[in-house]
PAROBA-322349 format. One record per residue: x, y, z of N, C-alpha, C in turn. Coordinates in nm, 4 decimals, m for minus. Layout:
REM residues N
node n_u=X n_v=Y n_w=Z ca_u=X ca_v=Y ca_w=Z c_u=X c_v=Y c_w=Z
...
This chain:
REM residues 132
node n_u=m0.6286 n_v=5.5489 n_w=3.0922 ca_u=m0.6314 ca_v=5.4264 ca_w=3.0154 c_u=m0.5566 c_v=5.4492 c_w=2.8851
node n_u=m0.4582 n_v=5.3638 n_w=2.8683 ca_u=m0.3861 ca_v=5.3776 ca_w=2.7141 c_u=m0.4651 c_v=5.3689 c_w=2.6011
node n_u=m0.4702 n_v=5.3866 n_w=2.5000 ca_u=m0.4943 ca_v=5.4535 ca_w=2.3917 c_u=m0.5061 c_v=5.3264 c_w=2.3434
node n_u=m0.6738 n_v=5.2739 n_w=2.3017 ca_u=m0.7000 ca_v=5.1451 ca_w=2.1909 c_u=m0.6820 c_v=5.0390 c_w=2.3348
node n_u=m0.7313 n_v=5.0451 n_w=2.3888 ca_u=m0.7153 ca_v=4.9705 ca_w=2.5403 c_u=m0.9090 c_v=4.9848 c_w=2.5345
node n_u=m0.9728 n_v=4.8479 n_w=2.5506 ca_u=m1.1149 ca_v=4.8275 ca_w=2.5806 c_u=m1.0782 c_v=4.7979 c_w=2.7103
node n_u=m1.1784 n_v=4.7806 n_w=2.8398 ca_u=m1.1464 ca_v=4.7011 ca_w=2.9457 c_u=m1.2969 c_v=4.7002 c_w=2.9913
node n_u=m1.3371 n_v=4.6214 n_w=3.1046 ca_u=m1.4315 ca_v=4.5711 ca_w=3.1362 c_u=m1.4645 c_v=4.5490 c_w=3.3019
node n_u=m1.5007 n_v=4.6077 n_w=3.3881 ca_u=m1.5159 ca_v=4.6339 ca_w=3.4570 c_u=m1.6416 c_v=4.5202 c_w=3.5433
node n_u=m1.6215 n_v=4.4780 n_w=3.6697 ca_u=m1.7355 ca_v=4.4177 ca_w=3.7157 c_u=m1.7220 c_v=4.5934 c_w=3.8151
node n_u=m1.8502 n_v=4.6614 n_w=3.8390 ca_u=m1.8770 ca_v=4.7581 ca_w=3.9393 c_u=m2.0084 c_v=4.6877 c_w=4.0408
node n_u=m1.9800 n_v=4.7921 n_w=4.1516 ca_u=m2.0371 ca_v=4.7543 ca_w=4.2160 c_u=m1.9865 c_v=4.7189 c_w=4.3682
node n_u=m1.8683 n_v=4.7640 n_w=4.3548 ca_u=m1.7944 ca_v=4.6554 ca_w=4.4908 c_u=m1.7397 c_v=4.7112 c_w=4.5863
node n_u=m1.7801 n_v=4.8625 n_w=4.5723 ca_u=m1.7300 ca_v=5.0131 ca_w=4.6732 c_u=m1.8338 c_v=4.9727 c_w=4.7693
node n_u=m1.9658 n_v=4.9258 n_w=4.8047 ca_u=m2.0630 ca_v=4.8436 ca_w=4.9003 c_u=m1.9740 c_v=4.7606 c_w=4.9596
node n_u=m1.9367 n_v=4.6412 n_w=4.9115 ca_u=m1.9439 ca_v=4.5346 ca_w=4.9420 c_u=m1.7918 c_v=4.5378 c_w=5.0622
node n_u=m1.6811 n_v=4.6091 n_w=4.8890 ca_u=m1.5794 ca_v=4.6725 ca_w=5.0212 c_u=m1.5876 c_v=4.7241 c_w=5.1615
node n_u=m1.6551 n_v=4.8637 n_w=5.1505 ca_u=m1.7037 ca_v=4.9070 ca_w=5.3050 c_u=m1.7396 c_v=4.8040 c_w=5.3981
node n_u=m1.8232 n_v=4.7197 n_w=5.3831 ca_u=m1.9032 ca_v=4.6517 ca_w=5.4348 c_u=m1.7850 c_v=4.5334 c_w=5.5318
node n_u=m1.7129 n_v=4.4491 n_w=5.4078 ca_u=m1.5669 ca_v=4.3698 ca_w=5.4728 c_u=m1.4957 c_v=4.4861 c_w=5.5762
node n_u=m1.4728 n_v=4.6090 n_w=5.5084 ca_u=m1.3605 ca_v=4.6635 ca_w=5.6066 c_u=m1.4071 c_v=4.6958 c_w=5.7323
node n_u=m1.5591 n_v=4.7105 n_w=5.7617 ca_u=m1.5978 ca_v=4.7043 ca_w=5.8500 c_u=m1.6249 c_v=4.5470 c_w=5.9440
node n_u=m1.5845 n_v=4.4560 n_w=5.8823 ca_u=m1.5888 ca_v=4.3408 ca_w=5.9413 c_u=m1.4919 c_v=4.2737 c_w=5.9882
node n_u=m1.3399 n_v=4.4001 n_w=5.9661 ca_u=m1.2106 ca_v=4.3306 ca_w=5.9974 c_u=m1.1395 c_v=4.3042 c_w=5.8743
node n_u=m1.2147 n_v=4.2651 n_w=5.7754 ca_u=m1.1109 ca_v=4.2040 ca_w=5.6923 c_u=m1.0297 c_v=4.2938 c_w=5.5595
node n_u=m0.9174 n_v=4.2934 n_w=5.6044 ca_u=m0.7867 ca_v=4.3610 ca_w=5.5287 c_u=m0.8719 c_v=4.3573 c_w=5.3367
node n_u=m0.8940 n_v=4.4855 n_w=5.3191 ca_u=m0.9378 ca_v=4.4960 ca_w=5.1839 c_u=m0.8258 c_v=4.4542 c_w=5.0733
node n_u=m0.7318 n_v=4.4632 n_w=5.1199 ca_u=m0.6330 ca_v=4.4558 ca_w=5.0090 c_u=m0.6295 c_v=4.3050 c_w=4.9943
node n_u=m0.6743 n_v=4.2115 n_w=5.0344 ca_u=m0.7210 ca_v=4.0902 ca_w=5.0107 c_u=m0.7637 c_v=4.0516 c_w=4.8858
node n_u=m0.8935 n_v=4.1666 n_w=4.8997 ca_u=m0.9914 ca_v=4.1780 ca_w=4.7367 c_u=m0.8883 c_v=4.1318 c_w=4.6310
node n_u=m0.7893 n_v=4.1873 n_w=4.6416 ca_u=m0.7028 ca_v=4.2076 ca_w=4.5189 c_u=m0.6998 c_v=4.0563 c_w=4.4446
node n_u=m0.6605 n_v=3.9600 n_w=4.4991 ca_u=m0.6518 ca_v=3.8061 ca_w=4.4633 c_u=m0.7994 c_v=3.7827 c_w=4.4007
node n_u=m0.9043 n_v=3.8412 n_w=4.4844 ca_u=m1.0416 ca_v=3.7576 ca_w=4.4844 c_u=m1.0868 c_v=3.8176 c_w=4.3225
node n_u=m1.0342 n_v=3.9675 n_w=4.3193 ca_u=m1.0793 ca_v=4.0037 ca_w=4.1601 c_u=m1.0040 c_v=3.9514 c_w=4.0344
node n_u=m0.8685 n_v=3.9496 n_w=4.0642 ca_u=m0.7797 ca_v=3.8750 ca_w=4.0209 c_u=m0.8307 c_v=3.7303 c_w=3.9311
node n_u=m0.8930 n_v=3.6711 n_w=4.0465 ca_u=m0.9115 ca_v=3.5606 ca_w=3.9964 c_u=m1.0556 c_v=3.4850 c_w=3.9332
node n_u=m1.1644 n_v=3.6500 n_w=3.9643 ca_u=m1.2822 ca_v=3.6663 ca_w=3.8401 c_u=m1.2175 c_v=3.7376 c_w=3.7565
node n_u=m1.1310 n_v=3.7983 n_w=3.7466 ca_u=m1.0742 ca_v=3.8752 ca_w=3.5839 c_u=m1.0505 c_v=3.7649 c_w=3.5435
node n_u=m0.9437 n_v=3.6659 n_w=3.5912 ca_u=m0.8908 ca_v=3.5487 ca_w=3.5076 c_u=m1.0257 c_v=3.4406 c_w=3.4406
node n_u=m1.1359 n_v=3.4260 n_w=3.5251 ca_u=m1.2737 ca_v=3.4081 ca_w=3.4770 c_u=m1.2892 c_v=3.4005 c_w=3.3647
node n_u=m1.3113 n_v=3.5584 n_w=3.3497 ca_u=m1.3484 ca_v=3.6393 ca_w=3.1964 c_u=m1.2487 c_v=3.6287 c_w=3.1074
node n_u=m1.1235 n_v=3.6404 n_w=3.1504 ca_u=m1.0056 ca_v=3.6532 ca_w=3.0375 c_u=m1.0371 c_v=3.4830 c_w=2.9694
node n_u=m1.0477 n_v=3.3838 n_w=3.0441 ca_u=m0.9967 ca_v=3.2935 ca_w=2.9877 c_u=m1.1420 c_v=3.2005 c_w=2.9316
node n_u=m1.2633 n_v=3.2812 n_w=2.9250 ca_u=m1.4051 ca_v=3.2793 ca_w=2.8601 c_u=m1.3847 c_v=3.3799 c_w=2.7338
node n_u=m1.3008 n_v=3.4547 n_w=2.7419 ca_u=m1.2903 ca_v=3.5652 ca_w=2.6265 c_u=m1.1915 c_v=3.5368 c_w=2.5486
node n_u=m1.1219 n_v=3.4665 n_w=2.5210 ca_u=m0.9979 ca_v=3.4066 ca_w=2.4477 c_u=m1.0789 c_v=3.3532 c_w=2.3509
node n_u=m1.1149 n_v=3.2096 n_w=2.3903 ca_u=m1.1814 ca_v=3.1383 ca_w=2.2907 c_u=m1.2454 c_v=3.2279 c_w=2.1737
node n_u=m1.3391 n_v=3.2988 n_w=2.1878 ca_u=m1.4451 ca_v=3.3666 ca_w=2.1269 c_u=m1.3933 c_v=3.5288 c_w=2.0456
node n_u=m1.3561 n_v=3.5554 n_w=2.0755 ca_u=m1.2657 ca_v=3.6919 ca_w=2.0540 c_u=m1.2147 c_v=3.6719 c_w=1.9041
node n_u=m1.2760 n_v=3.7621 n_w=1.8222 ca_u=m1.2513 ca_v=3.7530 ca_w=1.6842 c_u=m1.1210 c_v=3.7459 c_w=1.6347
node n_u=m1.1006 n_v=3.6795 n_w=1.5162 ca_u=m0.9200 ca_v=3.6547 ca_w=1.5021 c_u=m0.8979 c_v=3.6719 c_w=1.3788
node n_u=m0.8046 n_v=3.7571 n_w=1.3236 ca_u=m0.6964 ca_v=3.7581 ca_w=1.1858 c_u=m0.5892 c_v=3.6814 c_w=1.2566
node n_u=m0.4992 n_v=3.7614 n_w=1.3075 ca_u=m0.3903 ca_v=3.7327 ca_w=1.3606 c_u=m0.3481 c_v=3.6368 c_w=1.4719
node n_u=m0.4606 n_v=3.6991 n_w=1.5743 ca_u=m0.4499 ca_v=3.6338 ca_w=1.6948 c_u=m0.4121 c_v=3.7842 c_w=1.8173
node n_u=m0.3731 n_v=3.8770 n_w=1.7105 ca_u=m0.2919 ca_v=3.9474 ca_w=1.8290 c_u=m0.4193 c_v=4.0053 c_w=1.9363
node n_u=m0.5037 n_v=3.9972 n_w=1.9169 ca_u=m0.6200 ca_v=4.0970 ca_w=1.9779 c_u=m0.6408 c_v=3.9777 c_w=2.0985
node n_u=m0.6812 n_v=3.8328 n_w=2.0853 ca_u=m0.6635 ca_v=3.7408 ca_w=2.1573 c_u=m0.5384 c_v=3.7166 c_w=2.2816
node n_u=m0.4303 n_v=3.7535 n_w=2.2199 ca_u=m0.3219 ca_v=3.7389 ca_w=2.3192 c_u=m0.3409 c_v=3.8712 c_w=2.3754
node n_u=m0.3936 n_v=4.0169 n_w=2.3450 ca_u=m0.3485 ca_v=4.1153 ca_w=2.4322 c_u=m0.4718 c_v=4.1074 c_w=2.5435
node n_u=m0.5784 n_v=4.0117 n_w=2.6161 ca_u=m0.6834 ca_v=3.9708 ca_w=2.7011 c_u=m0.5763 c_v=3.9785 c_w=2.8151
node n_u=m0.6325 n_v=4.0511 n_w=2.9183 ca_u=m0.5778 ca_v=4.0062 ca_w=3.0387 c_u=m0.6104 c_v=4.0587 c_w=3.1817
node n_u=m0.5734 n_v=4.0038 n_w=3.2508 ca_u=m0.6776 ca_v=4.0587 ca_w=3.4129 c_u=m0.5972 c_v=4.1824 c_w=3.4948
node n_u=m0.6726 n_v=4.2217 n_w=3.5514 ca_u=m0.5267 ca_v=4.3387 ca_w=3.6050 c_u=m0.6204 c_v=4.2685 c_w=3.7579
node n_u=m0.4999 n_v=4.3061 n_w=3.8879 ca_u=m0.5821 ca_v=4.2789 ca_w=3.9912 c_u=m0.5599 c_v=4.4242 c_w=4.0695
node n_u=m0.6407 n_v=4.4280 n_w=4.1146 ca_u=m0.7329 ca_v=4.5573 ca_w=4.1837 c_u=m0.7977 c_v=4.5323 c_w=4.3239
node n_u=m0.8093 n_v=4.6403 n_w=4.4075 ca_u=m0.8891 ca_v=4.6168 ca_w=4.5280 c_u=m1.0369 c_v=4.6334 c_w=4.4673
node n_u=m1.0276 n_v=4.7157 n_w=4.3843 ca_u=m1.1582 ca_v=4.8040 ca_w=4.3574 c_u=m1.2369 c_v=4.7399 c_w=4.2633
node n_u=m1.1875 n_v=4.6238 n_w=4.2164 ca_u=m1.3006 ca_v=4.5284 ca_w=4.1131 c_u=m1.2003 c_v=4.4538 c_w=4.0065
node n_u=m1.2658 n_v=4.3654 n_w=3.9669 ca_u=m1.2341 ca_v=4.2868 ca_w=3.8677 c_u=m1.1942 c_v=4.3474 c_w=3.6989
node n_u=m1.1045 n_v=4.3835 n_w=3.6813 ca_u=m1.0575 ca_v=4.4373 ca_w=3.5169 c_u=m0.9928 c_v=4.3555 c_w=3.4716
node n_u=m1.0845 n_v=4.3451 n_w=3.3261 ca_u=m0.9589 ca_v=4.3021 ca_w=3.2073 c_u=m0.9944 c_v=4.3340 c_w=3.1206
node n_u=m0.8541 n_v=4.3737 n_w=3.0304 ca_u=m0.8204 ca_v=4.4965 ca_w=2.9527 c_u=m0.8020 c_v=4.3813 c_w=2.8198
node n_u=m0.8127 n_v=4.4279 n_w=2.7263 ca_u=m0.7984 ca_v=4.4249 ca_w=2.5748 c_u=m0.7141 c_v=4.5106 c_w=2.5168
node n_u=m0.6105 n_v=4.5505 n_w=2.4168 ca_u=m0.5896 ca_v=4.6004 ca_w=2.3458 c_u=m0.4192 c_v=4.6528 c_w=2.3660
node n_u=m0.4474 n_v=4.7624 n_w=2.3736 ca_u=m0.2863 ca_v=4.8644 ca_w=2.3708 c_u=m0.1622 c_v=4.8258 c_w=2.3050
node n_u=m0.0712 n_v=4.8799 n_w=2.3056 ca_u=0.0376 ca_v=4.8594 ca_w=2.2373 c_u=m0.0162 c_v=4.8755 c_w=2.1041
node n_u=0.0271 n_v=4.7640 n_w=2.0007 ca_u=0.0352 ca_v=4.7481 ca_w=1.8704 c_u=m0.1246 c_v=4.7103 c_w=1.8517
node n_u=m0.2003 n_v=4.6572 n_w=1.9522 ca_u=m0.3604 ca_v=4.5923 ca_w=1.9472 c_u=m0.4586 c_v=4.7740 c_w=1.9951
node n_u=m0.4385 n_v=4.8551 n_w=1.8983 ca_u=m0.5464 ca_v=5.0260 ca_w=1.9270 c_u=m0.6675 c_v=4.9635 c_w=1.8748
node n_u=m0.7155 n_v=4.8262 n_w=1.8383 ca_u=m0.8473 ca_v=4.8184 ca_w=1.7364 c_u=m0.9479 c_v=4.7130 c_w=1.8424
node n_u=m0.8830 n_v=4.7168 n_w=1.9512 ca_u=m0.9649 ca_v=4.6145 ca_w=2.0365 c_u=m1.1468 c_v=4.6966 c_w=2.0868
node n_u=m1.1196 n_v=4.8338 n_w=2.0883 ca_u=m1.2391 ca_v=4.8724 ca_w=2.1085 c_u=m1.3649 c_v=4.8663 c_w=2.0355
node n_u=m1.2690 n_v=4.8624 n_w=1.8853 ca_u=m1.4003 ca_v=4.8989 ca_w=1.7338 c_u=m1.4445 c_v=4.7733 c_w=1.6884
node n_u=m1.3548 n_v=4.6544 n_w=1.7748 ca_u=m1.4039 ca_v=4.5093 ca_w=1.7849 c_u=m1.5291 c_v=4.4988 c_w=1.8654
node n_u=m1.4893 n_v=4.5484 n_w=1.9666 ca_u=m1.5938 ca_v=4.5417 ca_w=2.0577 c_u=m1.6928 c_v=4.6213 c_w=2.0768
node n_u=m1.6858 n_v=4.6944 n_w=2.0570 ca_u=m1.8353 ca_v=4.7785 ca_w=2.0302 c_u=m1.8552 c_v=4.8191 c_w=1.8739
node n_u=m1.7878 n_v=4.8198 n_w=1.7933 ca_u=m1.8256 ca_v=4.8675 ca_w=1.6389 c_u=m1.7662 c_v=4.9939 c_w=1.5999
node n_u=m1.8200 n_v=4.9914 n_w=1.4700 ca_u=m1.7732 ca_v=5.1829 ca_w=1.4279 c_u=m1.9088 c_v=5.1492 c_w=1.3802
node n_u=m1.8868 n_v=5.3398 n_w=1.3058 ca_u=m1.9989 ca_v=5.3449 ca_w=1.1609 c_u=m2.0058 c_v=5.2685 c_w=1.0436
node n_u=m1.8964 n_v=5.1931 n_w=1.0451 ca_u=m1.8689 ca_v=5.1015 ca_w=0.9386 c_u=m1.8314 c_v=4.9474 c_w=0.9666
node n_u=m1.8339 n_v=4.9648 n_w=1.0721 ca_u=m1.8093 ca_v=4.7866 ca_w=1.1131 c_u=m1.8938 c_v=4.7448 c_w=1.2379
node n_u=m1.9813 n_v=4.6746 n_w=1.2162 ca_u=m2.0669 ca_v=4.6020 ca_w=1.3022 c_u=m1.9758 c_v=4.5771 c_w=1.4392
node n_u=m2.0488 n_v=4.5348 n_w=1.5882 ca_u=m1.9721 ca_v=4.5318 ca_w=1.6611 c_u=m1.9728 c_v=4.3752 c_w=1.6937
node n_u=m1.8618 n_v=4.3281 n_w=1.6981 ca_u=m1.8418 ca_v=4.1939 ca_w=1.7631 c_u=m1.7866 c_v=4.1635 c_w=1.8848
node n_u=m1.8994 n_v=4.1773 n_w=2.0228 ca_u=m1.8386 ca_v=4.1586 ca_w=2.1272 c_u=m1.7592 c_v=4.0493 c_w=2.1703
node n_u=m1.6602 n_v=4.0724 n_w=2.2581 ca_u=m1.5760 ca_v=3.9267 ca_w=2.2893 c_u=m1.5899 c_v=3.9732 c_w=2.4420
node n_u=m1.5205 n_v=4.0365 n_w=2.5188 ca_u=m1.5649 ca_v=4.0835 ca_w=2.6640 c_u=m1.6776 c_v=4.0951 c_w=2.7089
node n_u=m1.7637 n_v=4.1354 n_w=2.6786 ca_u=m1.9431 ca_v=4.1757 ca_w=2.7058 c_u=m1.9506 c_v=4.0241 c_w=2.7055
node n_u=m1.9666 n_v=3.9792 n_w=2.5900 ca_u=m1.9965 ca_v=3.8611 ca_w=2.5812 c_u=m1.9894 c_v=3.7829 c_w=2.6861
node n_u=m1.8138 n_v=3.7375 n_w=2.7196 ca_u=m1.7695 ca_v=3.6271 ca_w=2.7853 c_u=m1.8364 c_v=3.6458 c_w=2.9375
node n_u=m1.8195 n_v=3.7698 n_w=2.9794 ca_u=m1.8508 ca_v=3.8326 ca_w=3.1076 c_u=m1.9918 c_v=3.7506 c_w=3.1486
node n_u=m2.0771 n_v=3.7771 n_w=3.0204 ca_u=m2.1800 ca_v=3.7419 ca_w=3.0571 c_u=m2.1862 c_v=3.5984 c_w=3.0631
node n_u=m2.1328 n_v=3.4562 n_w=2.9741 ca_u=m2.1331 ca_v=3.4028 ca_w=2.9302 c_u=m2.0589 c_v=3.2984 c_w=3.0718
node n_u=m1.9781 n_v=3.3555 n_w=3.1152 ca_u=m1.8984 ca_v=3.2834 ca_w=3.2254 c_u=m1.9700 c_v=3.3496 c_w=3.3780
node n_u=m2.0812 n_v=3.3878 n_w=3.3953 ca_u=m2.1166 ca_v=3.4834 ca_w=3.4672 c_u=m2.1485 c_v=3.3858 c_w=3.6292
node n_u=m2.2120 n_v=3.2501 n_w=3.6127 ca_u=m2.1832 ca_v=3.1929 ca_w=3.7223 c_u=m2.1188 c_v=3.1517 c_w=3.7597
node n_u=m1.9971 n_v=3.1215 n_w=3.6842 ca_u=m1.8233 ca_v=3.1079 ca_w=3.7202 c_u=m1.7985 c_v=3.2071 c_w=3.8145
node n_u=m1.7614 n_v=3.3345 n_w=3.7813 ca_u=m1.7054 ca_v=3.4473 ca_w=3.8201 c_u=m1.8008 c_v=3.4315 c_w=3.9536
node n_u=m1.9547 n_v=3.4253 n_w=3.9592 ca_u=m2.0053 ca_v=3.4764 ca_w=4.0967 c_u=m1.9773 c_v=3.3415 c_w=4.1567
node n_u=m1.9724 n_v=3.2274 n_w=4.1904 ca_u=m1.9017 ca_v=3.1038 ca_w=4.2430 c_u=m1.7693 c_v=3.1476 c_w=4.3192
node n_u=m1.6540 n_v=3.2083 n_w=4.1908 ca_u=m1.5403 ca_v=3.2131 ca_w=4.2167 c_u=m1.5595 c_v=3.3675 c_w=4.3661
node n_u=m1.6158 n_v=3.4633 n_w=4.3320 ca_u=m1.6556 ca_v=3.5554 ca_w=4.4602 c_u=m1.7031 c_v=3.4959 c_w=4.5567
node n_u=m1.7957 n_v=3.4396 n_w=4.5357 ca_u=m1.8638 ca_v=3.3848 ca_w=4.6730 c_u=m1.7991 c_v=3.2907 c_w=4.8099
node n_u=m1.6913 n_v=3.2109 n_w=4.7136 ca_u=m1.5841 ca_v=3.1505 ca_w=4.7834 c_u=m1.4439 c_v=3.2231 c_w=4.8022
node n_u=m1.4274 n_v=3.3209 n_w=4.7476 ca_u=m1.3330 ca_v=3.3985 ca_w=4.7801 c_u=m1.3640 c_v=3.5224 c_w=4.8989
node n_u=m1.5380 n_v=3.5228 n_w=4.9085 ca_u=m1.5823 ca_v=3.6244 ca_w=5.0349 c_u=m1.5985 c_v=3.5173 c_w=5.1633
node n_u=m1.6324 n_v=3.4080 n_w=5.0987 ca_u=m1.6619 ca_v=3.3482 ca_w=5.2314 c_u=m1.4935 c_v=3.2898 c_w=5.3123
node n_u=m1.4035 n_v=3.2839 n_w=5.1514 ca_u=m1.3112 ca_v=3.2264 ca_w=5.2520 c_u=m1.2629 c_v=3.3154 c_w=5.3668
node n_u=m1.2942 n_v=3.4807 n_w=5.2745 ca_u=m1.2584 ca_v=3.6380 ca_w=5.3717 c_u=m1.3021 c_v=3.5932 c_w=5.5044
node n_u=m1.4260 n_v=3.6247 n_w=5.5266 ca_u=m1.5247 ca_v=3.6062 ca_w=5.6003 c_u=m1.5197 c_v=3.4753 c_w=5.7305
node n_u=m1.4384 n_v=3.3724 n_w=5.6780 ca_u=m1.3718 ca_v=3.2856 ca_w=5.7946 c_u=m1.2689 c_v=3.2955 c_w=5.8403
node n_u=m1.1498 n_v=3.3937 n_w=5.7559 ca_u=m1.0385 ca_v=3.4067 ca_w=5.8243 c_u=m1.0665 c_v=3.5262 c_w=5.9455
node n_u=m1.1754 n_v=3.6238 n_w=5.9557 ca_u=m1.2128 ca_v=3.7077 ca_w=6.0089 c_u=m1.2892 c_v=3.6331 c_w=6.1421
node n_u=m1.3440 n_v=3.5660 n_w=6.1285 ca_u=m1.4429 ca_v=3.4838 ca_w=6.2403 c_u=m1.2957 c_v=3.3911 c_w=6.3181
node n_u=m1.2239 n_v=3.3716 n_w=6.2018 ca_u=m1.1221 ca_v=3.2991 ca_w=6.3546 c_u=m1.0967 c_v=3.3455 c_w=6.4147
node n_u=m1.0201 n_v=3.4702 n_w=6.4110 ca_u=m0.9481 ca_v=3.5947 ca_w=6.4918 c_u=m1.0334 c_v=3.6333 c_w=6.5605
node n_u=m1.1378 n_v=3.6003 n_w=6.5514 ca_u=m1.2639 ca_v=3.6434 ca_w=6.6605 c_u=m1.2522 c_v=3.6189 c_w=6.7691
node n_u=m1.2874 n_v=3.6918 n_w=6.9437 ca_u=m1.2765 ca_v=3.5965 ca_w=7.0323 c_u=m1.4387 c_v=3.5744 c_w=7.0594
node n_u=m1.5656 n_v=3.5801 n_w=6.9694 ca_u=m1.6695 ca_v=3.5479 ca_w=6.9968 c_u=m1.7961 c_v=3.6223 c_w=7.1073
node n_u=m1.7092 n_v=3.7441 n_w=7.1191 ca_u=m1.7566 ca_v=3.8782 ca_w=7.1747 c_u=m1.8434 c_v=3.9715 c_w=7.1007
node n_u=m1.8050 n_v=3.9709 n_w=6.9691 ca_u=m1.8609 ca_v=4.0689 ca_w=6.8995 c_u=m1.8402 c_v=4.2078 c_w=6.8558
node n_u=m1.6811 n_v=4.1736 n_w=6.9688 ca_u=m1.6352 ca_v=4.3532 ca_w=6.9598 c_u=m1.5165 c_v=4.3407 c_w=6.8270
């Protein structure tokens, strides 16, 4: 992880993975479905995300992944996105990620649930109703 880079992780989804790839369905799929709970959070974490500049706001963004939902804060010229978000010894912490995550939290599980089930029917078509 680059240097002054916060990011935010939904875990949990090394289960859920196994579980699809055992059901047929192409994991690399996931990639869209996290994709588009990162975009969730990114765009619940904008609003709220403390501001001088703005620059800490514009560096929010989703990465897409098989392996879960990330979005990253910070890097480049933005190294202070972490001490935003969790604090120092000298500066209180003002979450903007924690926060939103939580804050948009039946969004994001909505946006999964229809992104497993849509999995989950493209798998049942290809079915011939055998079971094998």
């Amino acid at each position: 992880m680059a240097e002054g880079v916060t990011q935010l992780k939904v875990r949990g989804l090394g289960k859920l993975t196994g579980a699809l790839r055992r059901a047929g369905v192409d994991v690399r799929d996931m990639k869209t479905a996290n994709a588009r709970v990162a975009r969730v959070v990114v765009d619940a974490a904008v609003p709220i995300t403390p501001r001088a500049t703005g620059a800490l706001a514009g560096s929010i963004r989703p990465a897409q992944r098989v392996s879960g939902a990330i979005v990253y804060a910070g890097g480049g010229r933005v190294r202070y996105a972490r001490f935003v978000e969790y604090g120092t010894g000298k500066m209180r912490a003002r979450p903007y990620l924690t926060r939103a995550a939580g804050d948009s939290q039946d969004d994001w599980l909505d946006v999964y649930a229809r992104e497993l089930q849509n999995l989950m029917d493209r798998v049942a078509a290809r079915s011939d109703g055998t079971g094998d």
